[in-house]
DSSP file (Angstrom, degrees, kcal/mol; ACC not computed):
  #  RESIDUE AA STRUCTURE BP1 BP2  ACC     N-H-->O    O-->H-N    N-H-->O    O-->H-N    TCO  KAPPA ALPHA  PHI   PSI    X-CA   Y-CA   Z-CA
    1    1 A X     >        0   0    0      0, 0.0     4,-3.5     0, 0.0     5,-0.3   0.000 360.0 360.0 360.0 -29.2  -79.9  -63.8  103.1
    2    2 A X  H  >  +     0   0    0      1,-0.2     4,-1.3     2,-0.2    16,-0.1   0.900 360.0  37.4 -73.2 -22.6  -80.2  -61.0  100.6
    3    3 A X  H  > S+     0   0    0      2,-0.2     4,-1.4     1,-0.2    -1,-0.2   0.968 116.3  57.9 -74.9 -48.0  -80.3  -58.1  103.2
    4    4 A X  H  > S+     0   0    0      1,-0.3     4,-2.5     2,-0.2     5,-0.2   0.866 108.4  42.9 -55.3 -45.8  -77.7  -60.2  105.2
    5    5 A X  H  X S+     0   0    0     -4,-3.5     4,-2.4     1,-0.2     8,-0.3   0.865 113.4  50.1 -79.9 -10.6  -75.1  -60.2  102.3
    6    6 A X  H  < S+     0   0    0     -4,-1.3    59,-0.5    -5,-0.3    60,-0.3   0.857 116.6  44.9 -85.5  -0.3  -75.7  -56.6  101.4
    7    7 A X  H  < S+     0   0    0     -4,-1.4    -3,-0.2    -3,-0.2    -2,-0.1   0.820 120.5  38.6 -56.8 -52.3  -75.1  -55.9  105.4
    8    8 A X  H  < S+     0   0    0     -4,-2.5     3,-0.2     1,-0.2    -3,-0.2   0.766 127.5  32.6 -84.3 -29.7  -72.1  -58.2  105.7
    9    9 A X    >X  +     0   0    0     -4,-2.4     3,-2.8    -5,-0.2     4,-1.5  -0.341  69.8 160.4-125.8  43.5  -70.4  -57.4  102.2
   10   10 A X  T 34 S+     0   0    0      1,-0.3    -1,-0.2     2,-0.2    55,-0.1   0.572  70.5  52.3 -39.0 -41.4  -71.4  -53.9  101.8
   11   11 A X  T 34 S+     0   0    0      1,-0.2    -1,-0.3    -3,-0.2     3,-0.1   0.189 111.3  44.4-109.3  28.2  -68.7  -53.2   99.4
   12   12 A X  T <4 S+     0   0    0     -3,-2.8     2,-0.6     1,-0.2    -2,-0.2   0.611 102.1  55.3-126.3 -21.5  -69.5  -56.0   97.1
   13   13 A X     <  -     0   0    0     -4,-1.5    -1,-0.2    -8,-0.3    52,-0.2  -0.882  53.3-178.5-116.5 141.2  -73.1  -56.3   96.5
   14   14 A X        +     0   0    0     -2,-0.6    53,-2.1     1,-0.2     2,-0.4   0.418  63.8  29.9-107.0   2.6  -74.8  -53.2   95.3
   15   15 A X  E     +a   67   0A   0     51,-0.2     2,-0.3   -13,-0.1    -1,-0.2  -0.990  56.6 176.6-170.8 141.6  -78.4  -54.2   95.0
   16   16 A X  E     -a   68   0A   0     51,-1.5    53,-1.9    -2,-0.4     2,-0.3  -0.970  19.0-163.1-163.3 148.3  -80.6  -56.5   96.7
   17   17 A X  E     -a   69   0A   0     -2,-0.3     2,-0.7    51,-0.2    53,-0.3  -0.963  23.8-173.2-111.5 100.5  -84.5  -57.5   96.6
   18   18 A X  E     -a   70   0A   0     51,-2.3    53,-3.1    -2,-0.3     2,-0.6  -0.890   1.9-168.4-114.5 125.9  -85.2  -59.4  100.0
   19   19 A X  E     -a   71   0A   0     -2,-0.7     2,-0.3    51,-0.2    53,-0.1  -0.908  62.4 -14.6-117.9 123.7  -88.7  -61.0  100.3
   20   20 A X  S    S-     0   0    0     51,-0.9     3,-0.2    -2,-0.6    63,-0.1  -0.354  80.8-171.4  80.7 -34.3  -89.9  -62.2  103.2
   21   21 A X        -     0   0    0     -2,-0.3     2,-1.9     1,-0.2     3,-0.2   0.912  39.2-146.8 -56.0 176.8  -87.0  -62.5  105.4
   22   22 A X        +     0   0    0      1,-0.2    -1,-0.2    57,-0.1     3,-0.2  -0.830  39.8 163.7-118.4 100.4  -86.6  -64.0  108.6
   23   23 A X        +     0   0    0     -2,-1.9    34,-1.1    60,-0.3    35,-0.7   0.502  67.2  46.0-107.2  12.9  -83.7  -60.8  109.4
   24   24 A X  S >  S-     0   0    0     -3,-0.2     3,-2.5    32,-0.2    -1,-0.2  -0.626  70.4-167.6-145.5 100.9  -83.8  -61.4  113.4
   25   25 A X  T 3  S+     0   0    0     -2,-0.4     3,-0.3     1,-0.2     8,-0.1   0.503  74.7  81.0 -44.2  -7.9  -83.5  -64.9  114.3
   26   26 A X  T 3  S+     0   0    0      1,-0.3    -1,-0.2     7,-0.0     4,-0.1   0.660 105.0  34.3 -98.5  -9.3  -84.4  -64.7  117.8
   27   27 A X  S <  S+     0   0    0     -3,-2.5    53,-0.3     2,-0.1    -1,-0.3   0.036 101.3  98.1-117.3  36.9  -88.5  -64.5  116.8
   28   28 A X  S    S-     0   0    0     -3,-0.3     2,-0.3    51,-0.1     3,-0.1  -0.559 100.8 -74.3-103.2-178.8  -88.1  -66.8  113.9
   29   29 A X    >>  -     0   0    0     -2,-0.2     4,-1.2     1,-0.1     3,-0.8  -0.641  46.2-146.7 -72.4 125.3  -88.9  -70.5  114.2
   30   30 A X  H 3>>S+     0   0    0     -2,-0.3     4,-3.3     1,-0.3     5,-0.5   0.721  94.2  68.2 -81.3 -15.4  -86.0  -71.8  116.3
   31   31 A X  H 3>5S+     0   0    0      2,-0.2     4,-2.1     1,-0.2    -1,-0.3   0.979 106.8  50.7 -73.4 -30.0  -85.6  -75.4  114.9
   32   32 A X  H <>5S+     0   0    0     -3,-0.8     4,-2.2     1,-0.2    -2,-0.2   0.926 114.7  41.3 -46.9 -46.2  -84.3  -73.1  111.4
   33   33 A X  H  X5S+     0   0    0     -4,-1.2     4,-0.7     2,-0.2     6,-0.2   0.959 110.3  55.8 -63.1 -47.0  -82.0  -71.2  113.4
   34   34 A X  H  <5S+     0   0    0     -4,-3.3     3,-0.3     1,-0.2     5,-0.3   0.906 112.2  48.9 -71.7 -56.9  -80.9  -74.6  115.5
   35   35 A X  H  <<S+     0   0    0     -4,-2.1    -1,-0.2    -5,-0.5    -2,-0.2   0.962 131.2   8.7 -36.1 -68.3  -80.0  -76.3  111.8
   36   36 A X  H  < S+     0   0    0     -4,-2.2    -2,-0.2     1,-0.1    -1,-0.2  -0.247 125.9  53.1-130.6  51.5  -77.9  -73.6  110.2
   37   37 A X  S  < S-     0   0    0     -4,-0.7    16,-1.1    -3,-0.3    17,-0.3   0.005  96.5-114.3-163.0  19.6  -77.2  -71.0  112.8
   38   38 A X        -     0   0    0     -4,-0.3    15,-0.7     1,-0.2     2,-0.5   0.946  36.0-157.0  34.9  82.2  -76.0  -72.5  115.3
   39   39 A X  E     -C   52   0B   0     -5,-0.3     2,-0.6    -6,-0.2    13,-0.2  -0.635   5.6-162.4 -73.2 123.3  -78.2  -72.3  118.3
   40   40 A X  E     -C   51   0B   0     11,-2.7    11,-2.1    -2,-0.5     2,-0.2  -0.820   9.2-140.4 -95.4 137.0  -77.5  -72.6  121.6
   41   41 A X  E     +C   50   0B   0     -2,-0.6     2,-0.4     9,-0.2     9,-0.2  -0.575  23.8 168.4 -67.3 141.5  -79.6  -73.3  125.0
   42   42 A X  E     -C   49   0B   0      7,-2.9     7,-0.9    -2,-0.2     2,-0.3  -0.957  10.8-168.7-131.7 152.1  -79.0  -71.7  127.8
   43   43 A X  E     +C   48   0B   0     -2,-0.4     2,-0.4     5,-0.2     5,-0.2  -0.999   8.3 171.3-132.9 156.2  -81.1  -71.6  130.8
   44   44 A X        +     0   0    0      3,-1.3     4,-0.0    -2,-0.3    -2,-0.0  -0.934  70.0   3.9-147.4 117.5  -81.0  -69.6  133.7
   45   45 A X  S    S-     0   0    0     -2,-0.4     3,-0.1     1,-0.1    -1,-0.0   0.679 131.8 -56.3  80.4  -0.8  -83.1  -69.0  136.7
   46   46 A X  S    S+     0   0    0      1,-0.5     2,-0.3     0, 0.0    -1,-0.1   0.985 119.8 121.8  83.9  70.0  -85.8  -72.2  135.1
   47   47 A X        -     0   0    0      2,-0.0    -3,-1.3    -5,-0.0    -1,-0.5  -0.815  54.9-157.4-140.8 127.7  -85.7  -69.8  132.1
   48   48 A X  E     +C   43   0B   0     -2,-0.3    -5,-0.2    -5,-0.2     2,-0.1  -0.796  17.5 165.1-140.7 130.3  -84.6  -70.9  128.8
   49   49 A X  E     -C   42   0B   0     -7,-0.9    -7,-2.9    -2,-0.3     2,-0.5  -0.309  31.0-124.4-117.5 166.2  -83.3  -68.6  126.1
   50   50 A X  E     -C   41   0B   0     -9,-0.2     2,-0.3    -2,-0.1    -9,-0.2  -0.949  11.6-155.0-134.5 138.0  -81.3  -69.4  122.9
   51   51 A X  E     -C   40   0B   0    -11,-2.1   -11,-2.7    -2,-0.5     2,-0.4  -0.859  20.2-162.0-103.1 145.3  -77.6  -67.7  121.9
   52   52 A X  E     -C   39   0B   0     -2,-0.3   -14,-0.2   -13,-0.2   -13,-0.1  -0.991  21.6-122.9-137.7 156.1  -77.2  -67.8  118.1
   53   53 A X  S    S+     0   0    0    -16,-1.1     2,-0.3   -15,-0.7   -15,-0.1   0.615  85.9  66.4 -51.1 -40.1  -73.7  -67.5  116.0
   54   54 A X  S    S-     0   0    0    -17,-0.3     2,-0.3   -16,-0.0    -2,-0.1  -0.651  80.2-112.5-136.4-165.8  -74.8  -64.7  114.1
   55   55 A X        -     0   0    0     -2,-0.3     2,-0.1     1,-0.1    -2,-0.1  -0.675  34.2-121.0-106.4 127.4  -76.0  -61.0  114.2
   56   56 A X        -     0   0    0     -2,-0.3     4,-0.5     1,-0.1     5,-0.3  -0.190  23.9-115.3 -56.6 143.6  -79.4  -60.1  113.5
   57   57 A X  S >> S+     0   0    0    -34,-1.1     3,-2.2     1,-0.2     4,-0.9   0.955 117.0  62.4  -6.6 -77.0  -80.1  -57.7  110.5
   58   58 A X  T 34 S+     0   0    0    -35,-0.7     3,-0.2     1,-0.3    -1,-0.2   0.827  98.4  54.1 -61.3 -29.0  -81.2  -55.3  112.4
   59   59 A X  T 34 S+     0   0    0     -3,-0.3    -1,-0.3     1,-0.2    -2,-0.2   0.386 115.2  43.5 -76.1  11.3  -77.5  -54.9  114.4
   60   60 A X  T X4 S+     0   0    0     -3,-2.2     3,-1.7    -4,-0.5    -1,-0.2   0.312  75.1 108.2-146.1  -4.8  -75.6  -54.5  110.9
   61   61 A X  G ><  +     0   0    0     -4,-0.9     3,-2.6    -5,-0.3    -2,-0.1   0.844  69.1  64.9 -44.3 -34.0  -78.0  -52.2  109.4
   62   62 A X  G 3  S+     0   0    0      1,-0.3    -1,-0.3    34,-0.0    -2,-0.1   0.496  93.5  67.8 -66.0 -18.5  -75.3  -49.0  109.8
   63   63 A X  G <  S+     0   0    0     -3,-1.7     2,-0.7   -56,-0.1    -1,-0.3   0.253  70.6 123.2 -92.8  -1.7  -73.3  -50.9  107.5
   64   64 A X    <   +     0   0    0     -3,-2.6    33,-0.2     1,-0.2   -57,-0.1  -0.608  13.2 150.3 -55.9 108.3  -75.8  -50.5  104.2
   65   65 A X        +     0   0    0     -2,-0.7    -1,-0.2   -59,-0.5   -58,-0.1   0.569  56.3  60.8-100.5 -26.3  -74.0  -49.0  101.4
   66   66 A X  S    S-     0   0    0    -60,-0.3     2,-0.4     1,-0.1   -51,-0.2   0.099  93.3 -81.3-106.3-163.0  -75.9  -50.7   98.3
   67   67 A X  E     +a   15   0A   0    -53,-2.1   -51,-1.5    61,-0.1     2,-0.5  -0.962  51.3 167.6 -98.4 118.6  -79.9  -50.6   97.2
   68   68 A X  E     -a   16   0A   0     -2,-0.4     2,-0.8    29,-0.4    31,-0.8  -0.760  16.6-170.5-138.5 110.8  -82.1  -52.8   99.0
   69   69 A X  E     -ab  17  99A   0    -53,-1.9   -51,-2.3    -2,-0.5     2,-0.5  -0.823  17.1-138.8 -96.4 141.0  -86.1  -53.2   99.2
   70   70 A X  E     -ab  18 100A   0     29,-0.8    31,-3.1    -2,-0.8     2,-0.3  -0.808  12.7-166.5 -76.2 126.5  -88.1  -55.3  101.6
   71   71 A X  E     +ab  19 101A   0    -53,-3.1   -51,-0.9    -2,-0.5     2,-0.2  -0.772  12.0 171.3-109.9 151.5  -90.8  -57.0  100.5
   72   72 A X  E     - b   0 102A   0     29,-0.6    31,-1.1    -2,-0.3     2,-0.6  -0.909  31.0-130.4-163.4 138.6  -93.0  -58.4  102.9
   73   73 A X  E >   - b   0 103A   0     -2,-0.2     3,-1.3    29,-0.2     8,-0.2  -0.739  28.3-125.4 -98.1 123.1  -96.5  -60.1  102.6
   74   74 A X  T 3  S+     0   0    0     29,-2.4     2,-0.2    -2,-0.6     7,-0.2   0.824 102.5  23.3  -6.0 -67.5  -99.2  -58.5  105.2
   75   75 A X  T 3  S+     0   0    0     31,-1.2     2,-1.2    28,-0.4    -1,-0.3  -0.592  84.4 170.1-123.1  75.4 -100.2  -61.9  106.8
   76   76 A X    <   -     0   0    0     -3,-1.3     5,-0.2    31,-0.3    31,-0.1  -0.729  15.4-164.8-102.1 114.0  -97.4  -64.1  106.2
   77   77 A X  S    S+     0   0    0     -2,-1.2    -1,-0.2     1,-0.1     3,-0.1   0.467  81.2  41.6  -1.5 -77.3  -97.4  -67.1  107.8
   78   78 A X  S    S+     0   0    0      1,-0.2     2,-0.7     2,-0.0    -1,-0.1   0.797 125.7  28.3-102.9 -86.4  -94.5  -68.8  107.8
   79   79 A X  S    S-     0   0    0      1,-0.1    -1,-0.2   -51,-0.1    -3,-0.1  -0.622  87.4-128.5 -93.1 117.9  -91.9  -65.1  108.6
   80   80 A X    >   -     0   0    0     -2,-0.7     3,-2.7   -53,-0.3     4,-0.2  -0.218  13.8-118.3 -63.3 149.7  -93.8  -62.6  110.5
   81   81 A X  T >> S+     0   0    0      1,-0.2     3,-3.5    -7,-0.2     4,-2.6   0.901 102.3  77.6 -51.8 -34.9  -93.8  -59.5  109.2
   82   82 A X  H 3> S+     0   0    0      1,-0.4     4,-1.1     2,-0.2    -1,-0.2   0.646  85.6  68.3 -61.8   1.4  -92.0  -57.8  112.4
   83   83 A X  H <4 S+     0   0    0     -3,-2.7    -1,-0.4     2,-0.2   -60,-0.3   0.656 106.3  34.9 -95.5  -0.6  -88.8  -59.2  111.1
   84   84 A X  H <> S+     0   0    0     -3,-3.5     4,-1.4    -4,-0.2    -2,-0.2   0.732 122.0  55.2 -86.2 -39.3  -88.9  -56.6  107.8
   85   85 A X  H  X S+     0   0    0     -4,-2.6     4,-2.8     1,-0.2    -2,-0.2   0.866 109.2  41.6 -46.7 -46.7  -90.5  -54.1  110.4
   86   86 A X  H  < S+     0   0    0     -4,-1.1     4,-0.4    -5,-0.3    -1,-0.2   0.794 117.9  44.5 -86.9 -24.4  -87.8  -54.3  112.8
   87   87 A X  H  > S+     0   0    0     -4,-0.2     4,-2.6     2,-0.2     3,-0.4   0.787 112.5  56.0 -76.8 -31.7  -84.9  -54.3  110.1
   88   88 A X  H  X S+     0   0    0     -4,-1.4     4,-1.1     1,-0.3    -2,-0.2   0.985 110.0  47.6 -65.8 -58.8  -87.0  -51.3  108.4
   89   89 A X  H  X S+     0   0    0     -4,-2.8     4,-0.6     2,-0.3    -1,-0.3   0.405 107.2  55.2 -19.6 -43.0  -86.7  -49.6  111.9
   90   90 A X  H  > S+     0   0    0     -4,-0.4     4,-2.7    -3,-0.4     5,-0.2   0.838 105.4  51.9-107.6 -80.0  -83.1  -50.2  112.2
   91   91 A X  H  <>S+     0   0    0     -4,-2.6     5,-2.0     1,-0.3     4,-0.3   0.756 108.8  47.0 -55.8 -15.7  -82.3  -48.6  109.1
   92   92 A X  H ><5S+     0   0    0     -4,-1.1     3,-0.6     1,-0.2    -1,-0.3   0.788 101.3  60.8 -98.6  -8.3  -84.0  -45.5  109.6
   93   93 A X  H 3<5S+     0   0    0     -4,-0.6    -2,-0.2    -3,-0.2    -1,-0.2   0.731 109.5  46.0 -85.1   1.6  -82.8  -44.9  112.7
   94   94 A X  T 3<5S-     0   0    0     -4,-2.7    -1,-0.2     2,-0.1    -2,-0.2   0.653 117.5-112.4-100.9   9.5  -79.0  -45.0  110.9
   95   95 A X  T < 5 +     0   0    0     -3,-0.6     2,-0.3    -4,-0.3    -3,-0.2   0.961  58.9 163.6  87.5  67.7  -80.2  -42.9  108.5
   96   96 A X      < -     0   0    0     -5,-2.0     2,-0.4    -6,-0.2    -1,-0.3  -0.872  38.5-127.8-116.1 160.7  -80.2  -45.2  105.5
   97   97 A X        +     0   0    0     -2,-0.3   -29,-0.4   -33,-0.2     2,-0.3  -0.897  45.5 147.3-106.6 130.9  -81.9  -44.8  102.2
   98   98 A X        -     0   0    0     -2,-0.4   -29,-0.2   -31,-0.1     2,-0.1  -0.916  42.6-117.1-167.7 158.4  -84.1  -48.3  101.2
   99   99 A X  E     -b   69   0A   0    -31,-0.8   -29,-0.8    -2,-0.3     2,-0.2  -0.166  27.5-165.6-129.6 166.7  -87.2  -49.2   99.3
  100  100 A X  E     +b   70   0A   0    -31,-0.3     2,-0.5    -2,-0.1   -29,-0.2  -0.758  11.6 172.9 168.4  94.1  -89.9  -50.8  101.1
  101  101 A X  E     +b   71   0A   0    -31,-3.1   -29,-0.6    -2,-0.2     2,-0.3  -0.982   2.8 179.7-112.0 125.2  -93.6  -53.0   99.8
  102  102 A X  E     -b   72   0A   0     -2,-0.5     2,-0.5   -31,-0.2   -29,-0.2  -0.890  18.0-146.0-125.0 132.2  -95.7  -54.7  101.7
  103  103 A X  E >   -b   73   0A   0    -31,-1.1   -29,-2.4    -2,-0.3     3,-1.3  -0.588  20.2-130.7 -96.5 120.5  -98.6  -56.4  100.0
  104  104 A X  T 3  S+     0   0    0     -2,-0.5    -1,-0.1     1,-0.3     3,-0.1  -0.209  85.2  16.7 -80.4 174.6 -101.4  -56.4  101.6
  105  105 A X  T 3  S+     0   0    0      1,-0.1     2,-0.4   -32,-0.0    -1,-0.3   0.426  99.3 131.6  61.0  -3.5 -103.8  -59.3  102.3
  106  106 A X    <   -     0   0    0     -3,-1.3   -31,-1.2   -34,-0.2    -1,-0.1  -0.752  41.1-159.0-110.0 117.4 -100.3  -61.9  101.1
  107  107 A X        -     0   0    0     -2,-0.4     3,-0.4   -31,-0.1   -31,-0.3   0.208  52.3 -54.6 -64.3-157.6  -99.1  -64.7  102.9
  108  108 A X  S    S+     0   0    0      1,-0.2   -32,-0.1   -33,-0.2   -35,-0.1   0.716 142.6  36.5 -56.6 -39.4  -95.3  -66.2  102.5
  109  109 A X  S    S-     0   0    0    -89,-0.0    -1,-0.2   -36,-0.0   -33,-0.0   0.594 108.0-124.5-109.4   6.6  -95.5  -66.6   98.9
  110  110 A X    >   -     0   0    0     -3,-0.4     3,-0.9    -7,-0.1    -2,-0.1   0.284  30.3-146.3  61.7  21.5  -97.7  -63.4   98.3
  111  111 A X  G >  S+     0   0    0      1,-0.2     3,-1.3     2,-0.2     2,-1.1   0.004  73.1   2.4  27.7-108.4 -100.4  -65.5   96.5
  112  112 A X  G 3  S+     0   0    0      1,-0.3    -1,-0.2     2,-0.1    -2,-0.1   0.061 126.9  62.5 -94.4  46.6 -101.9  -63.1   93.5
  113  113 A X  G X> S+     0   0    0     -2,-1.1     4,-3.5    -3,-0.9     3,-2.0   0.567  77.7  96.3-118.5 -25.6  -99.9  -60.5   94.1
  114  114 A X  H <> S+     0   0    0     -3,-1.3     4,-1.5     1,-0.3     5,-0.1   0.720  87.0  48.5 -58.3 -34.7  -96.7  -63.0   93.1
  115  115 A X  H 3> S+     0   0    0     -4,-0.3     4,-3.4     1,-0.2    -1,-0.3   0.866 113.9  46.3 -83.6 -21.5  -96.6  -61.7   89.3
  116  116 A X  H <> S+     0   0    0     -3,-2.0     4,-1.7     1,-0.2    -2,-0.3   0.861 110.4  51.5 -88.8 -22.5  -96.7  -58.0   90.5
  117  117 A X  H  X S+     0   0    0     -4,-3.5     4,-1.5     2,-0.2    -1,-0.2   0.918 112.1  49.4 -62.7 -34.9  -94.2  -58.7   92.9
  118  118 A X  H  X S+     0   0    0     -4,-1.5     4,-3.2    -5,-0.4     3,-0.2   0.976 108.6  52.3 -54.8 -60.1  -92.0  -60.3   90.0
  119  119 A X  H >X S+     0   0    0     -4,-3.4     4,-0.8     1,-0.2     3,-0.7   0.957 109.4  43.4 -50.7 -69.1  -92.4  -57.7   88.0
  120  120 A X  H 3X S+     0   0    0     -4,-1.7     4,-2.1     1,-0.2     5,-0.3   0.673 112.7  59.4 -69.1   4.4  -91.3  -55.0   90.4
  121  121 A X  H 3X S+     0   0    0     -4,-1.5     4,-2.0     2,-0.2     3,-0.4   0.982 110.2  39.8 -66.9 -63.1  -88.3  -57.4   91.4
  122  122 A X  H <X S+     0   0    0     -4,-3.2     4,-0.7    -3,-0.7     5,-0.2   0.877 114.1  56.1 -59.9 -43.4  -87.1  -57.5   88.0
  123  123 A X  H >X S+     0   0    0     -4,-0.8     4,-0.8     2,-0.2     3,-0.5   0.524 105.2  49.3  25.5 -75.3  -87.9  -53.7   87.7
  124  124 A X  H 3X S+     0   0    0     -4,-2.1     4,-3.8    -3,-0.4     3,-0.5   0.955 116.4  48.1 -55.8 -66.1  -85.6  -52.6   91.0
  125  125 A X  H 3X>S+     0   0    0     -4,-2.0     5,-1.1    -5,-0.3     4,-0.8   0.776 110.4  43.9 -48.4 -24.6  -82.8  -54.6   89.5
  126  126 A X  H <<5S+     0   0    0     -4,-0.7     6,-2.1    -3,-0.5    -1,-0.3   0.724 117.5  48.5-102.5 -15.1  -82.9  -53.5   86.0
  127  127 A X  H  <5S+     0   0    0     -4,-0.8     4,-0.2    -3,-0.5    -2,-0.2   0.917 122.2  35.9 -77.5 -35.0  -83.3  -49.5   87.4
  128  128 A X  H  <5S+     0   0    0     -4,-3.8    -2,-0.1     2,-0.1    -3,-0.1   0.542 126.3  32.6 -95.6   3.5  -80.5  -50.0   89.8
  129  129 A X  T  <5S+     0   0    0     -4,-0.8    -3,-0.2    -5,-0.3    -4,-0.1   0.698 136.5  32.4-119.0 -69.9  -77.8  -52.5   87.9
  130  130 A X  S   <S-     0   0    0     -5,-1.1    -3,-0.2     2,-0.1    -2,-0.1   0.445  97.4-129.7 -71.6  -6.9  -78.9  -50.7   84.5
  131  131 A X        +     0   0    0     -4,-0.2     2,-0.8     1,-0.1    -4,-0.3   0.775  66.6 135.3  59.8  24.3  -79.9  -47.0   85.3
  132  132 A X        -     0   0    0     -6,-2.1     2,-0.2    -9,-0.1    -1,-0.1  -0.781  36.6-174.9-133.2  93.4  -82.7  -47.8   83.6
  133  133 A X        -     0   0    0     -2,-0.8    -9,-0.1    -6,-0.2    -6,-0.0  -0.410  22.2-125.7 -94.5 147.1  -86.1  -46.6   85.2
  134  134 A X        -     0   0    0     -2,-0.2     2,-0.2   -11,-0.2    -1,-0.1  -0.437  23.3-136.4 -91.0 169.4  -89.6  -47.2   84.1
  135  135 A X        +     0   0    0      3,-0.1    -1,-0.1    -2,-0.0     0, 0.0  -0.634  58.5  25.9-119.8 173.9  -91.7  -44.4   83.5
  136  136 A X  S    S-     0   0    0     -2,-0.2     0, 0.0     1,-0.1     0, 0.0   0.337  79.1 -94.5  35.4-179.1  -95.4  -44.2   84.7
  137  137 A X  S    S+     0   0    0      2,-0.0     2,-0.3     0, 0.0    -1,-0.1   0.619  96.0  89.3-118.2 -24.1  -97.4  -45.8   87.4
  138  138 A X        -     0   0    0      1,-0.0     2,-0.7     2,-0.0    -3,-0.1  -0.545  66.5-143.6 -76.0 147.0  -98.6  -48.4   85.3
  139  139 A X        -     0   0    0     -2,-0.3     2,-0.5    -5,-0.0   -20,-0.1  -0.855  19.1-152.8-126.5 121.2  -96.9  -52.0   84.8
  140  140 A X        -     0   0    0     -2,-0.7     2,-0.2   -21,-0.0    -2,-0.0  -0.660  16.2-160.2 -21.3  67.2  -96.9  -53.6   81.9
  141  141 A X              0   0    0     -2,-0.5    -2,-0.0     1,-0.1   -22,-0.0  -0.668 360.0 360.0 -90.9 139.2  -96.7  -56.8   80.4
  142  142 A X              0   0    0     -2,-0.2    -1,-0.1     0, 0.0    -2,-0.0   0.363 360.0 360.0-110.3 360.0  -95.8  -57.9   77.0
């Protein structure tokens, strides 16, 4: 959703973290999509394929104005990684500028990686809403 609103509303949201996301519905789990995305069946030819209501990620990328990183955990479970991949993809071939982790060895919830993921979340946010960037390669905790 975070990449999606900075896709749809380009000139309202300036800054976005999105972890994990599931940005092209059509390899995401279908019963999610089916809920709140309106699926349809179709079949054709004793083929059946699914229509959904809204536009992958990856088709709206050309519309990024704001700051946005993807996060994505290696081996994540639950949203494969090819859905950050395929959004990542998408944005460089429109020639956008965006941030980009993936933590290796991290499932869905990025298991002991989840406080260094925190940190750089708040991090991104407070360099791009605040101007305010942290210096050196190490991070800190108080």
């Amino acid at each position: 959703m975070t990449a999606a609103a900075l896709l749809v509303y380009p000139d309202f949201f300036k800054v976005g973290f999105s972890e994990s996301g599931n940005h092209e519905n059509n390899i995401y789990n279908n019963t999610w999509s089916e809920k709140h995305h309106g699926i349809r069946e179709i079949e054709k030819d004793g083929k059946i394929t699914f229509e959904y209501d809204i536009e992958k990620n990856s088709e709206l990328a050309k519309n990024l104005k704001g700051h946005l990183m993807l996060v994505h955990g290696e081996i994540d479970n639950n949203v494969h990684p090819a859905n950050t991949m395929r959004l990542a993809d998408a944005l460089i071939r429109a020639n956008k500028r965006f941030d980009m982790l993936i933590i290796p060895g991290a499932r869905h919830g990025f298991g002991a990686a989840q406080n260094y993921f925190q940190q750089r979340m708040f991090e991104y946010f407070v360099e791009h809403l605040l101007g305010e960037k942290p210096k050196g390669a190490d991070i800190l905790r108080k």
